[in-house]
Backbone and ligand atoms as CSV (ligand in chain L), in Angstrom:
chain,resi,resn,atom,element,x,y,z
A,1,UNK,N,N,100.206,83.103,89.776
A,1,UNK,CA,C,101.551,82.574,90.021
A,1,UNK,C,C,102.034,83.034,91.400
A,2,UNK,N,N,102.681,82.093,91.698
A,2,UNK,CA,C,103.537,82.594,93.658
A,2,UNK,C,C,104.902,83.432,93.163
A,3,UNK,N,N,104.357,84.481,94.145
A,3,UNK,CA,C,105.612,85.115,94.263
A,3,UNK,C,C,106.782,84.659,94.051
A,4,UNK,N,N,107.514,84.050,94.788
A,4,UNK,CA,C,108.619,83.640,94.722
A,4,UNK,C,C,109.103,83.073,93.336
A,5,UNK,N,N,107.866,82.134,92.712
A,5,UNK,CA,C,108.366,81.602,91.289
A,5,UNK,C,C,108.238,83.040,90.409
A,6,UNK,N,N,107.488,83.787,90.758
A,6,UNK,CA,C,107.038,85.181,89.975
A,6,UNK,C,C,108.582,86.307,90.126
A,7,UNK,N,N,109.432,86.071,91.022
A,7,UNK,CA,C,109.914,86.990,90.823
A,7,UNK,C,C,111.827,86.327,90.495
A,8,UNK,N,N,111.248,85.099,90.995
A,8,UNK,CA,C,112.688,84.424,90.127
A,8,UNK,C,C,112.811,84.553,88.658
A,9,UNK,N,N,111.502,84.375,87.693
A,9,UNK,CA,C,111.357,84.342,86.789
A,9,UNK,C,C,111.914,86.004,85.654
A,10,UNK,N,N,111.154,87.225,86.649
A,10,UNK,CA,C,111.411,88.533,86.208
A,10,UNK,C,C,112.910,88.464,86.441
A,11,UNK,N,N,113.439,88.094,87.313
A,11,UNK,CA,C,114.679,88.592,87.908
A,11,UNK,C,C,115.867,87.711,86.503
A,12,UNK,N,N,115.171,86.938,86.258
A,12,UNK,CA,C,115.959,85.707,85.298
A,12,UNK,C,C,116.092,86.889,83.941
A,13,UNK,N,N,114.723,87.100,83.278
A,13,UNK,CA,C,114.664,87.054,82.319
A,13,UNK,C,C,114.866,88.854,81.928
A,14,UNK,N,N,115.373,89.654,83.196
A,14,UNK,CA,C,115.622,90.823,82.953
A,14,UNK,C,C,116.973,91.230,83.255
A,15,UNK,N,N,117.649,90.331,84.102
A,15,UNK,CA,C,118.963,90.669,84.557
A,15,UNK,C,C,119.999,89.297,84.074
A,16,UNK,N,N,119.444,88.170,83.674
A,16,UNK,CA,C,119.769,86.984,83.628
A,16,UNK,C,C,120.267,86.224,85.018
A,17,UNK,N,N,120.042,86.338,85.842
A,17,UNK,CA,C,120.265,86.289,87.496
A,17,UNK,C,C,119.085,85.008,87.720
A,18,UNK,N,N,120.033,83.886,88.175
A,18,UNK,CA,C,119.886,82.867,88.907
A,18,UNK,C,C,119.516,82.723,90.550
A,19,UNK,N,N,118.448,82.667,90.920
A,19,UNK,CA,C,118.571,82.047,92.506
A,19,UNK,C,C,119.627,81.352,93.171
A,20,UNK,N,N,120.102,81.464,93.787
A,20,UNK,CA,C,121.454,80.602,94.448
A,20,UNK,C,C,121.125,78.704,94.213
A,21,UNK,N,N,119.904,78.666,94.827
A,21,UNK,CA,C,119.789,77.548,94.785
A,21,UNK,C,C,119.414,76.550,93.424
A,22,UNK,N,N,119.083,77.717,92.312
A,22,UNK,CA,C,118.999,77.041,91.062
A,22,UNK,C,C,120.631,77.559,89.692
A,23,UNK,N,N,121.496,77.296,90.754
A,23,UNK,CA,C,122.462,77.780,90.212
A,23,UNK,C,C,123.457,76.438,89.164
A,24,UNK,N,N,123.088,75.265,89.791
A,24,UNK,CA,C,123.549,74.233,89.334
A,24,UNK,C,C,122.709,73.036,89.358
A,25,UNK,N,N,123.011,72.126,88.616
A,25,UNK,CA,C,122.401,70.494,88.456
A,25,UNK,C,C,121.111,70.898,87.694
A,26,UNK,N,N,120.237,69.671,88.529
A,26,UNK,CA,C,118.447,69.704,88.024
A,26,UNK,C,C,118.146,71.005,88.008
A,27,UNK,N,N,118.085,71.555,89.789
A,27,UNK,CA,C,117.372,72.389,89.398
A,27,UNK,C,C,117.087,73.716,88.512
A,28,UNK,N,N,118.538,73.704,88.169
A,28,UNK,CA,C,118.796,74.763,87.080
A,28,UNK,C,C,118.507,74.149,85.467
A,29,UNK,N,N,118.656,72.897,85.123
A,29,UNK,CA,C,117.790,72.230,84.168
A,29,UNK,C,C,116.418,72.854,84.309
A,30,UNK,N,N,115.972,72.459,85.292
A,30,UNK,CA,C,114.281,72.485,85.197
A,30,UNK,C,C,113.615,74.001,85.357
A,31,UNK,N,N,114.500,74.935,85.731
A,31,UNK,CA,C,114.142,76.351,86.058
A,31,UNK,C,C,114.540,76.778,84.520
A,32,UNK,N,N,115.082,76.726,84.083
A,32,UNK,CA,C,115.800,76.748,82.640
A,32,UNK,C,C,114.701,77.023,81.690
A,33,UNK,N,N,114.250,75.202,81.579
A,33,UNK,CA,C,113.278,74.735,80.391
A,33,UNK,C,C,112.241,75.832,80.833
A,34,UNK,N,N,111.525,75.790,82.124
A,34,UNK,CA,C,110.381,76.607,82.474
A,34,UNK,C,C,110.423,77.720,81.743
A,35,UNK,N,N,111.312,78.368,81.849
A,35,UNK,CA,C,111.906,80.195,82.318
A,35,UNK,C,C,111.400,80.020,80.160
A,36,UNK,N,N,111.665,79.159,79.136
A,36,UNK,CA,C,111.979,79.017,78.047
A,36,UNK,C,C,110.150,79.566,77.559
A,37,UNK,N,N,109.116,79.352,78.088
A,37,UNK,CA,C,107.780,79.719,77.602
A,37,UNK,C,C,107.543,81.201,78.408
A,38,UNK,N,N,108.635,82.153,79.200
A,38,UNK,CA,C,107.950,83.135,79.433
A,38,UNK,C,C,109.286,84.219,78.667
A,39,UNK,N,N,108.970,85.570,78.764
A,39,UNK,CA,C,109.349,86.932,78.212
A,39,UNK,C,C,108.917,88.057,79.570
A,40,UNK,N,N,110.020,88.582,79.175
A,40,UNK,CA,C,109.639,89.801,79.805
A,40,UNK,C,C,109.264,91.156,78.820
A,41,UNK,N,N,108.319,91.542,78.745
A,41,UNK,CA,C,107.949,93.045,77.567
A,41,UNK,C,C,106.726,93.462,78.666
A,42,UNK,N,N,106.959,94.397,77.577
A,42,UNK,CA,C,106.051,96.056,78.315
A,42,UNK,C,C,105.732,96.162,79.520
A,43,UNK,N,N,107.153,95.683,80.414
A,43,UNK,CA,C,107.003,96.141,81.685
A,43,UNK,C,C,106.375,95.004,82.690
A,44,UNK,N,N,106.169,93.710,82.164
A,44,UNK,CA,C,105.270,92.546,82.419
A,44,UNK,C,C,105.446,91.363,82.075
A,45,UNK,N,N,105.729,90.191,83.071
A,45,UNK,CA,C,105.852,89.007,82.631
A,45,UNK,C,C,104.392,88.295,81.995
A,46,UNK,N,N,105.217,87.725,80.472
A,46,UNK,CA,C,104.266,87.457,79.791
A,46,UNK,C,C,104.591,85.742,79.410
A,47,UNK,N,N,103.386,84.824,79.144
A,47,UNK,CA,C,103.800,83.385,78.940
A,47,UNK,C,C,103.755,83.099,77.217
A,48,UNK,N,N,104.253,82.705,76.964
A,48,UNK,CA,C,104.012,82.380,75.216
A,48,UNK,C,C,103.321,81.355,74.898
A,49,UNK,N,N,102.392,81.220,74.906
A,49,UNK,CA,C,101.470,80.209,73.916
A,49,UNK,C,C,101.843,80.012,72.608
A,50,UNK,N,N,100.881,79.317,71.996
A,50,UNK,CA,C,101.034,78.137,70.425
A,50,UNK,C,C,101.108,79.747,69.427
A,51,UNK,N,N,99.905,80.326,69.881
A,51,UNK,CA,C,99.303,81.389,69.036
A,51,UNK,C,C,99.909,83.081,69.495
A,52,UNK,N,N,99.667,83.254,70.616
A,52,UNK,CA,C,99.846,84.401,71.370
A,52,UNK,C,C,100.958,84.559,73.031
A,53,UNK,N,N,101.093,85.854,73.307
A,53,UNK,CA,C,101.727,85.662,74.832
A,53,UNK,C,C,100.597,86.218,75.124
A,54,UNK,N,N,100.702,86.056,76.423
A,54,UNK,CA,C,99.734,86.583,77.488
A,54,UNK,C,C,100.391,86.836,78.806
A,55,UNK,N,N,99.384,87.182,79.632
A,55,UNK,CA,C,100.159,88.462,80.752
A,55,UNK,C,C,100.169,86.973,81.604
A,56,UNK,N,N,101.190,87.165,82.580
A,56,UNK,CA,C,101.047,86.092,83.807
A,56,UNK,C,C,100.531,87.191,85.166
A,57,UNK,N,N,99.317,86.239,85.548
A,57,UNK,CA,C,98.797,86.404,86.756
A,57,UNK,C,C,99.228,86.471,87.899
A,58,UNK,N,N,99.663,87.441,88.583
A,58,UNK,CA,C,99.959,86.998,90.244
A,58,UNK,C,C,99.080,86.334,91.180
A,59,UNK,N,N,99.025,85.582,92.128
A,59,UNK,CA,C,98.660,85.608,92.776
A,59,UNK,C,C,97.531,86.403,93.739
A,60,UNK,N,N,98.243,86.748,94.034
A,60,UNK,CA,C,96.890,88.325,94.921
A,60,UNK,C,C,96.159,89.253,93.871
A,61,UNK,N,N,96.249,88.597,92.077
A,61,UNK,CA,C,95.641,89.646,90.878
A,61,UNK,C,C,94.843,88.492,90.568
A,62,UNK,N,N,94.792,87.629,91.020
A,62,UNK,CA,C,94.077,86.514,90.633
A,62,UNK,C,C,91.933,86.701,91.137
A,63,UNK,N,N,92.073,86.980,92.207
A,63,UNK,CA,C,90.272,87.173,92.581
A,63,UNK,C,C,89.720,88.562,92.236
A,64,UNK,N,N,90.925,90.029,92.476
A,64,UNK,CA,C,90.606,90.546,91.717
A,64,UNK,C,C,89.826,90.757,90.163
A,65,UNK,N,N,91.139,90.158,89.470
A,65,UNK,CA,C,90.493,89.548,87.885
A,65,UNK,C,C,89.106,88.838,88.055
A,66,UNK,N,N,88.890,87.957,88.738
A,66,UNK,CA,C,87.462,87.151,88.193
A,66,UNK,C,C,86.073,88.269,88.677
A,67,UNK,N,N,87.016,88.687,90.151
A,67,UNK,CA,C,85.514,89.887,89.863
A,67,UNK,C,C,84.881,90.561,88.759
A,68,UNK,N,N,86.197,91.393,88.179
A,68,UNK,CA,C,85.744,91.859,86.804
A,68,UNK,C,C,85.148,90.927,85.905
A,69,UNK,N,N,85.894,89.582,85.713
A,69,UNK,CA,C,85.389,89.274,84.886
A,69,UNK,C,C,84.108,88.480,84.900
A,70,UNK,N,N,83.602,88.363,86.323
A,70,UNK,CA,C,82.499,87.888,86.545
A,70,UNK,C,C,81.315,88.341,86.991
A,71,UNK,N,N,81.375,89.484,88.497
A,71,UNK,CA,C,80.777,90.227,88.830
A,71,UNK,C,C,80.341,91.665,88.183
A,72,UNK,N,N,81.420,92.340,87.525
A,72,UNK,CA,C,81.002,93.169,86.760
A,72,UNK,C,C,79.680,93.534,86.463
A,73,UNK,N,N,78.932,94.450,85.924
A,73,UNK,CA,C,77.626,94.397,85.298
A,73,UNK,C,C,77.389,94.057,84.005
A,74,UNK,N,N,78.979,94.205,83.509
A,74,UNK,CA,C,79.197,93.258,81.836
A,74,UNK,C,C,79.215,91.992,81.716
A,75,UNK,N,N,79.940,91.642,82.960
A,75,UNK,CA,C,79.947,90.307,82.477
A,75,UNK,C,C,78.712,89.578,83.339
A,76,UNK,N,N,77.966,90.455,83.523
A,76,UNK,CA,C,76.566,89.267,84.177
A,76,UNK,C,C,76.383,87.848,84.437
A,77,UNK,N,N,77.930,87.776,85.498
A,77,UNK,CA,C,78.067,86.532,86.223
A,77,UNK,C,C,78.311,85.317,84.926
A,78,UNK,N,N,78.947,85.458,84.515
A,78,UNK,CA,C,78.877,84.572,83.211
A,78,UNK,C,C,79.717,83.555,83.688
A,79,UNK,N,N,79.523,81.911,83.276
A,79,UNK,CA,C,79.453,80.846,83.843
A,79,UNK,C,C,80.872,80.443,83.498
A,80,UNK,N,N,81.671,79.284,84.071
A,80,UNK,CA,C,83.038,78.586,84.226
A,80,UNK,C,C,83.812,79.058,82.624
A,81,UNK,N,N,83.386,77.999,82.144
A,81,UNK,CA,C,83.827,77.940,80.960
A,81,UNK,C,C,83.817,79.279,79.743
A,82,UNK,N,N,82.960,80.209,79.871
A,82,UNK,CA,C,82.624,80.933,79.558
A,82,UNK,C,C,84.042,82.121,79.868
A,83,UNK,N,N,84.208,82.070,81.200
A,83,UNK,CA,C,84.952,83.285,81.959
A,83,UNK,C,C,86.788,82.316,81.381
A,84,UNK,N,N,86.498,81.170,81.162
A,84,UNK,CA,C,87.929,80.429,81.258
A,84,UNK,C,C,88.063,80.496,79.613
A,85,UNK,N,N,87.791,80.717,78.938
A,85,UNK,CA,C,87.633,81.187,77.620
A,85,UNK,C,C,88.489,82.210,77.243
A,86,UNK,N,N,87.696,83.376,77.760
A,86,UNK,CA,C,88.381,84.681,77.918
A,86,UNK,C,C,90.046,85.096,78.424
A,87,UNK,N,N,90.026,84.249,79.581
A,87,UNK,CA,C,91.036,83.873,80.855
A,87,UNK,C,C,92.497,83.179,79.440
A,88,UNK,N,N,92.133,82.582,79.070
A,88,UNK,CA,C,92.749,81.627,78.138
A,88,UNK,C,C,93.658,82.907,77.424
A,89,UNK,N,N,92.850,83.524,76.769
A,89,UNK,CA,C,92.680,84.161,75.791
A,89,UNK,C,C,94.018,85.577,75.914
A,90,UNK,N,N,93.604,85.494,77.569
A,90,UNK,CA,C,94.718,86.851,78.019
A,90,UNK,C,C,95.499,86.425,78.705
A,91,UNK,N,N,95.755,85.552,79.595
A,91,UNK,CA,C,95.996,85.622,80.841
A,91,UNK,C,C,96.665,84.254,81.103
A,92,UNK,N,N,97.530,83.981,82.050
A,92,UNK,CA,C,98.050,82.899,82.669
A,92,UNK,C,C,98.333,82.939,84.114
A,93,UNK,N,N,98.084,81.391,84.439
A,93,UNK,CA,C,98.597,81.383,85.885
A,93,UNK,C,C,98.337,79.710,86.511
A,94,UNK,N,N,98.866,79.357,86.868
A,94,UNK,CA,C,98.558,77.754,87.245
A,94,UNK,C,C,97.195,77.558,88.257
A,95,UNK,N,N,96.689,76.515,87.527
A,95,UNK,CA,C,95.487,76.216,88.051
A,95,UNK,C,C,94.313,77.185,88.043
A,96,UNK,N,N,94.021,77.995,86.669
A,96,UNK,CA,C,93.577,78.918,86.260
A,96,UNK,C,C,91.640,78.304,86.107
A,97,UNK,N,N,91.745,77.087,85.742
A,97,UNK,CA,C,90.491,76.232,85.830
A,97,UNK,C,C,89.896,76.852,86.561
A,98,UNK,N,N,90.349,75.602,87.705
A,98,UNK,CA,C,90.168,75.411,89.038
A,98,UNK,C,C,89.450,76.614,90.410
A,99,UNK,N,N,90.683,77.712,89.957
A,99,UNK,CA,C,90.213,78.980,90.387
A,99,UNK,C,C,88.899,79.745,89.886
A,100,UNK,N,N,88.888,79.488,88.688
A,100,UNK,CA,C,87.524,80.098,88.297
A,100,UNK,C,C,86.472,79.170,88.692
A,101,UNK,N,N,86.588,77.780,88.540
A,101,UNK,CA,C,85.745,77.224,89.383
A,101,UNK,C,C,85.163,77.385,90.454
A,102,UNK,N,N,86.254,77.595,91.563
A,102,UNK,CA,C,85.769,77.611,92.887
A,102,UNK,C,C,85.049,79.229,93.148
A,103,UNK,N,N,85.850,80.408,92.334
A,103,UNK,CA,C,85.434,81.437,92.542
A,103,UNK,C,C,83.717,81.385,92.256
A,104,UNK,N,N,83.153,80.954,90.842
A,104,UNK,CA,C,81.698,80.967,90.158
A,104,UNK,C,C,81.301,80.087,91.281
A,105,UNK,N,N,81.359,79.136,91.637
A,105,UNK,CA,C,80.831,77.946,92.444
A,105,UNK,C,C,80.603,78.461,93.677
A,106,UNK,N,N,81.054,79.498,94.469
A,106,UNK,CA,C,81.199,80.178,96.094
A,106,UNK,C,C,80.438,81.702,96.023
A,107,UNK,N,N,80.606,82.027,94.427
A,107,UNK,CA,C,79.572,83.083,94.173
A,107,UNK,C,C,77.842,82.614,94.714
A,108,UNK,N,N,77.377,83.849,95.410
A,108,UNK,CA,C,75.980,83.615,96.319
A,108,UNK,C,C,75.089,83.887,95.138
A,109,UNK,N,N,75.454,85.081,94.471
A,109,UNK,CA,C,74.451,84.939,93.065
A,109,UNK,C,C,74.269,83.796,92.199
A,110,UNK,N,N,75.342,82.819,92.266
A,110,UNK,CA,C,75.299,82.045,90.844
A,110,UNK,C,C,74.390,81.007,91.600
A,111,UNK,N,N,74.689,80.561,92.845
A,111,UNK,CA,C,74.199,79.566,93.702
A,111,UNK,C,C,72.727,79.888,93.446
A,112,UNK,N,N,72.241,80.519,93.991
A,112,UNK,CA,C,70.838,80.940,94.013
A,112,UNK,C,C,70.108,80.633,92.161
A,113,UNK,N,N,70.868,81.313,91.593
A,113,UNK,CA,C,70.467,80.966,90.049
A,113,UNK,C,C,70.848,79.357,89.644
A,114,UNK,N,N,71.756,78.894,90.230
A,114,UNK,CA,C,72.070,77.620,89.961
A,114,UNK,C,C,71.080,76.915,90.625
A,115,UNK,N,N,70.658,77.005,91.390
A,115,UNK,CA,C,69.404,76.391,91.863
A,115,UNK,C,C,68.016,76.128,91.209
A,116,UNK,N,N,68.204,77.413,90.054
A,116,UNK,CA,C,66.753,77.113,89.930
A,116,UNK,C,C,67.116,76.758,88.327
A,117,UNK,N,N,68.190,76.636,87.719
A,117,UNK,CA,C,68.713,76.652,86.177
A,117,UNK,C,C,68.604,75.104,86.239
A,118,UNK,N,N,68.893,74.388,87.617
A,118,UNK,CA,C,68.894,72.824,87.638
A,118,UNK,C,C,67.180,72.446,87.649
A,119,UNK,N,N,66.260,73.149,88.343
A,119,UNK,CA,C,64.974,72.881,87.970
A,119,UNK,C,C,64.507,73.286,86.841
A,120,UNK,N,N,64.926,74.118,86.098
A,120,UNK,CA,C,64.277,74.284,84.715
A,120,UNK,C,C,64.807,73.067,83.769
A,121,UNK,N,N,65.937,72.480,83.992
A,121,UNK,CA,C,66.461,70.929,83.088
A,121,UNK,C,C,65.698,70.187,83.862
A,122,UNK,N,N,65.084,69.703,84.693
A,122,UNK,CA,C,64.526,68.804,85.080
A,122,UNK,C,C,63.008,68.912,84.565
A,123,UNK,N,N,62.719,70.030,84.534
A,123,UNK,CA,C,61.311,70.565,83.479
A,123,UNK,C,C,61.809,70.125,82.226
A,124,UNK,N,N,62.483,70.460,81.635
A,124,UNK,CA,C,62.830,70.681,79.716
A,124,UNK,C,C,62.668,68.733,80.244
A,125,UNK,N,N,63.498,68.518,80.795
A,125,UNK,CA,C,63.873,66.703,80.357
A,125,UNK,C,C,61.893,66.007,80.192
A,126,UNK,N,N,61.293,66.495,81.400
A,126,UNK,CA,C,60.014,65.603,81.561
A,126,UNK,C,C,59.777,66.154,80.373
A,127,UNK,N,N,59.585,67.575,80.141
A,127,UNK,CA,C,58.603,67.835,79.059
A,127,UNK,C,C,58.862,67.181,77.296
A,128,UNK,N,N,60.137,66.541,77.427
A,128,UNK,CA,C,60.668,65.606,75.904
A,128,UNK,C,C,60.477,64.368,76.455
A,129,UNK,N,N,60.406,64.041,77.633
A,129,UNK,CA,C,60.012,62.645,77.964
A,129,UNK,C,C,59.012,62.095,77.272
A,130,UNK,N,N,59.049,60.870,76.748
A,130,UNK,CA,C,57.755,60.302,75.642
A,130,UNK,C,C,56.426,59.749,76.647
A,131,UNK,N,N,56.840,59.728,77.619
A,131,UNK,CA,C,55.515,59.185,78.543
A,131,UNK,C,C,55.318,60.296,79.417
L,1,ZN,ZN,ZN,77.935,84.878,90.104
């Protein structure tokens, strides 16, 4: 999340304190409804999901996080969907996909393994091929 929406949000939901500019009309409609899926507890803005809250992501905690959760020696580079799973599970932040995308995808390890994970399907396919 960007700063600025990150700290309108704390500032809302701990002091009840409006931005000047979302003080009236729409945009205080629409800052409103937003502000309605997050909480502030244990010291941390959190988003509320169907099931659970979860922590909201900053910005600059954002590549941090995927290191761990990718580079690590636990998580042995473990693939998109895999890491967005987890991500789901704890965590929020817009365009949370996307980011893990580009992060696994720009990773030099995965590239190199992705290289050769696409020649082993091109093996498996001939080798079920009927001719
Ligand atoms: Zn990797």
């Amino acid at each position: 999340m960007d700063p600025v929406q990150y700290n309108e949000l704390t500032r809302f939901l701990k002091d009840h304190k409006l931005s000047f500019e979302k003080q009236n009309g729409k945009q205080k409609k629409k800052f409103l409804t937003m502000a309605q899926h997050f909480v502030w507890e244990k010291e941390e803005l959190q988003r509320k999901t169907e099931k659970r809250r979860v922590k909201v992501i900053q910005n600059f905690q954002v590549i941090p996080l995927l290191q761990v959760l990718h580079d690590s020696p636990t998580a042995s580079h473990a693939g998109i969907n895999k890491i967005f799973q987890v991500v789901q599970q704890r965590y929020y932040w817009s365009q949370m996909f996307e980011d893990i995308r580009n992060y696994v995808k720009t990773c030099d390890d995965c590239q190199r393994r992705g290289g050769l994970q696409k020649n082993n399907v091109i093996h498996l396919i001939l080798a079920k091929a009927p001719f």
